[in-house]
N, C-alpha and C positions, 0 to 999 in steps of 0.2 A: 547647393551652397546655402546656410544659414547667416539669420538676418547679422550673427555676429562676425562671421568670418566679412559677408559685406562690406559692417564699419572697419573690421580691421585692414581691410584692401581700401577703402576709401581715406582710411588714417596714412598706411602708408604710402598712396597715391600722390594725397596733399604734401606729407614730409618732403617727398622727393619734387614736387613742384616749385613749393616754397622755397626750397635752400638753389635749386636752379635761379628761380628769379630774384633773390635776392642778390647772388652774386651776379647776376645781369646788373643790376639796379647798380651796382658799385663798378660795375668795368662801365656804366654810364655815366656815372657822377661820382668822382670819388670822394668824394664828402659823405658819403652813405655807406661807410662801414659795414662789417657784418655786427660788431659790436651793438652800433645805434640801431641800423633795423632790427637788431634780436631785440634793444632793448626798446624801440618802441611798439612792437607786438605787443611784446611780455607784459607792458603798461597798461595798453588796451586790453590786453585777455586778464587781466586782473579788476580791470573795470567794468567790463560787461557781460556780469555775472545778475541773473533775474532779479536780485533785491536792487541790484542798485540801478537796472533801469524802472526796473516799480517804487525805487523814491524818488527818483528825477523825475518823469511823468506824473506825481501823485498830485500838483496843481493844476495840471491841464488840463483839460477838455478835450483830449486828441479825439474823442471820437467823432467827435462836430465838423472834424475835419472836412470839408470839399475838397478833392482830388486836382493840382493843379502842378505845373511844368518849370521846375526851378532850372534856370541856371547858376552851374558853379563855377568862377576860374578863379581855380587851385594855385596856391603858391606852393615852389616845391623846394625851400630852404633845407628842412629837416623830412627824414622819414616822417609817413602819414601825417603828414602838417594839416590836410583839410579832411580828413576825414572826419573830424568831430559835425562839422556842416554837411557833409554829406550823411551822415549817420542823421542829422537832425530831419533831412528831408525825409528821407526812408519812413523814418519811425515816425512820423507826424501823417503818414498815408499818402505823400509824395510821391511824383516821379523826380528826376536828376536828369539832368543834360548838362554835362559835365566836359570842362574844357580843361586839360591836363599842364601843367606847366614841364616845359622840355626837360626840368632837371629833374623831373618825377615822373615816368610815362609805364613805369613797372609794378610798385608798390600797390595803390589804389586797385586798379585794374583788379589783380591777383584778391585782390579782399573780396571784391566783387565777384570772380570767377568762383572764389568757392561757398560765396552765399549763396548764389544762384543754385549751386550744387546741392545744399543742403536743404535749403529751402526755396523748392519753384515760383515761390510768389513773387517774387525779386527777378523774374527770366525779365519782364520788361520796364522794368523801374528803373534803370540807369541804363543813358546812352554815351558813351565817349563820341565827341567831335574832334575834329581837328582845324574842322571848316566854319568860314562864319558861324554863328549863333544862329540858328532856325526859330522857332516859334518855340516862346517860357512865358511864363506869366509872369514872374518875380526874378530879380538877381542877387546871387551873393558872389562877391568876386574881394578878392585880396591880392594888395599889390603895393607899391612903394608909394611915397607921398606926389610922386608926380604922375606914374598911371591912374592912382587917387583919383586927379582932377580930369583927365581924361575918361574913365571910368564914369566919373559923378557927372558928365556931361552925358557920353553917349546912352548911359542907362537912366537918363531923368524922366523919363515919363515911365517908367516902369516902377513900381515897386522895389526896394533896394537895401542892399545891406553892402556900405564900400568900405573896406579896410586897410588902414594906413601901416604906416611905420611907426612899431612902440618898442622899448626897451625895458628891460628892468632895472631895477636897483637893488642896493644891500647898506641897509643904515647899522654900521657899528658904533656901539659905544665903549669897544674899548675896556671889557668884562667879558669877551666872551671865550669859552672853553675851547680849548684846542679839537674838541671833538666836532664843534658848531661849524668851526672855520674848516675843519675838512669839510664838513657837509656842503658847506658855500663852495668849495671847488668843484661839487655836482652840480651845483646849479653856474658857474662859469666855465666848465670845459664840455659839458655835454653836448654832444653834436656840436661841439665847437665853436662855440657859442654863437651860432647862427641863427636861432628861433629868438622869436621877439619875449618870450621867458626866462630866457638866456640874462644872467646879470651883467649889464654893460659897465655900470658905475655902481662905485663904493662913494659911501658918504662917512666919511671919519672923522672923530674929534681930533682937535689942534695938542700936538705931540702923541699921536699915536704910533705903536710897535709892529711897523711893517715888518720885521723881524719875525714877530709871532705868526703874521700873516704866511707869508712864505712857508716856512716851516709848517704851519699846520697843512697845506697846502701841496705839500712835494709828494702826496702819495700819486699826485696828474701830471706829473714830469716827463712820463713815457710818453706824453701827447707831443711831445716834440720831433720823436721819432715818426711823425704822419707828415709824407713829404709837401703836401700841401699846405701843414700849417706853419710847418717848417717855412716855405717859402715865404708865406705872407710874416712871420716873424722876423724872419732877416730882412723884408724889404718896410717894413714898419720901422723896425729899429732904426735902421739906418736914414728914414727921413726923418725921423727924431734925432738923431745925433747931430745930421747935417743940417736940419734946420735949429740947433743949439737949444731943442726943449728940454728941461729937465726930467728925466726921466730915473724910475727903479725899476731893476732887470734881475730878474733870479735863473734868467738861463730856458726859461717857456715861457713867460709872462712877461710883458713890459705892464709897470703902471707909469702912468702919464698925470699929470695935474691936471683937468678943463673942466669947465663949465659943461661944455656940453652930454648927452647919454650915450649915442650912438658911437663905440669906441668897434675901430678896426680889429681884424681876428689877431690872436694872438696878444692884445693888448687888451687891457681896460682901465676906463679915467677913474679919476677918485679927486676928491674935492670935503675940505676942510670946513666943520661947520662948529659953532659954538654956543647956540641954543636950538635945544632939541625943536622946543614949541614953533620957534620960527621956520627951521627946516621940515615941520608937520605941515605949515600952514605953506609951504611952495611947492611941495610935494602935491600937496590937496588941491592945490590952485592949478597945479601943471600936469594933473592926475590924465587926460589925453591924449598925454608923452608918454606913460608908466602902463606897462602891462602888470606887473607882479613887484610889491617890494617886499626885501626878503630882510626881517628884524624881530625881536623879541618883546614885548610891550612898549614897542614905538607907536601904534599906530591901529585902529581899531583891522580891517581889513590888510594883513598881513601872512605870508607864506614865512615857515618854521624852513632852515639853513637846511638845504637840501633836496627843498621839496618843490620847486617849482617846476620841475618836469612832469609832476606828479597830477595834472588837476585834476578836477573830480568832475563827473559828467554837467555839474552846474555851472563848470567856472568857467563862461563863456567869454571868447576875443574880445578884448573892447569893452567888455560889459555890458553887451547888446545881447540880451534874452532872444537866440536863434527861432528856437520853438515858439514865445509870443509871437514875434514874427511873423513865422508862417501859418499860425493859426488864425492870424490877426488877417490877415492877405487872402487865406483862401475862401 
């Protein structure tokens, strides 16, 4: 057997592994389509391609590195939600001891399975637990604002990276192209908009064309037909109705008026603003709440309508530089 027939039994080895355990991964969670996981491989195989991990590493110093035993507990909202932190240990000349979160115990794993395959260096660089936490030197763990505080207690003498609850936004003003505002429906229905990228609230100018919105928006209709967000849409509306908030419904969308960002599936707030500069300078003030805002010369650090699924190996959680981090620690 030559060395190509090899790759091509090893190509279609993996084919056939991957499409098995993705559909595992969805008869485990059905939030994790075959859609979202194709589409967030497809993201990552498009991103780690040799130039673009050799401009992301071209400020560091990885080779300084000292060899030392990260913990990771993985959130499992969206397909490969922690793998960018896991990918950061690896490549900084890490190990990982990695604690999976129940609604993702598939995905990761399987990345892992066929790195090791491709490249033996990796056989003992990631451990899955299930069990307590054994011996790390440093933690990165992601969790909601109240395992947060439990997190930032139990890991305090440790070295730490803890990660809360953020949302996006999307600041319109009410010029944009119908093409724009389709884009903005990627960045509010993908994966359902369960990832803290995910745009929770709009910010619009007073008399704005929710009309236009809708409409540019209806090509993500078919997302209603997903019995699960289905569900959470009929039980959102209906506590909106019966608790008498006013509400706009196009039939998969509720918008809601509030203050606040974190809007339930199937919904999202929107909130009225009337000077640009003043809503820069609460956005900027409240930027610990905001993962990604999604607008057009709003705002110096801003993602283009469409693209927030999209980041690039720099655009770290939080804005907490992973790799300083662990170079910094080891």
């Amino acid at each position: 057997m030559n060395s190509e027939n090899v790759s091509e039994d090893r190509h279609d080895k993996w084919l056939s592994i991957f499409k098995h355990e993705v559909e595992m991964a969805h008869h485990h969670n059905g939030w994790f389509t075959m859609d979202n996981c194709m589409h967030a491989f497809y993201e990552w195989g498009n991103l780690l391609t040799r130039e673009n991990l050799n401009d992301w590493l071209a400020k560091y110093d990885v080779r300084s590195n000292k060899e030392i035993t990260v913990a990771l507990i993985m959130a499992g909202n969206i397909p490969l939600v922690g793998f960018h932190d896991l990918l950061s240990v690896l490549i900084t000349g890490n190990k990982a001891l990695v604690k999976l979160s129940s609604n993702d115990q598939k995905l990761i794993p399987l990345l892992i399975d066929y790195l090791k395959d491709i490249e033996p260096y990796f056989k003992d660089k990631v451990v899955f637990t299930k069990e307590k936490l054994g011996h790390y030197d440093a933690v990165i763990a992601t969790g909601s604002n109240n395992t947060a505080r439990y997190f930032e207690y139990y890991f305090s003498k440790k070295p730490n990276i803890i990660r809360k609850n953020r949302n996006s936004v999307a600041v319109l003003k009410g010029t944009e192209t119908t093409a724009e505002l389709t884009a903005l429906g990627e960045d509010i229905f993908r994966y359902f908009g369960l990832g803290c990228r995910s745009v929770s609230k709009l910010f619009v100018p007073t008399e704005y064309d929710v009309d236009a919105f809708y409409k540019a928006i209806y090509p993500y209709s078919e997302i209603i037909n997903h019995h699960k967000y289905a569900n959470n849409y009929d039980y959102n509306k209906a506590v909106y109705l019966m608790s008498e908030f006013k509400i706009l419904d196009n039939g998969f969308l509720v918008l809601k008026e509030d203050e606040s960002y974190a809007s339930p599936i199937a919904s999202v707030f929107y909130e009225h603003y009337t000077d640009l500069e003043e809503l820069r300078s609460r956005l900027i003030a409240e930027k610990e709440k905001i993962q990604c805002i999604v607008s057009s010369g709003f705002i110096e650090v801003e993602f283009t309508f469409g693209e927030t699924q999209k980041p690039s190996l720099s655009d770290y959680a939080d804005g907490i530089d992973t790799v300083e981090f662990l170079l910094r620690t080891s």
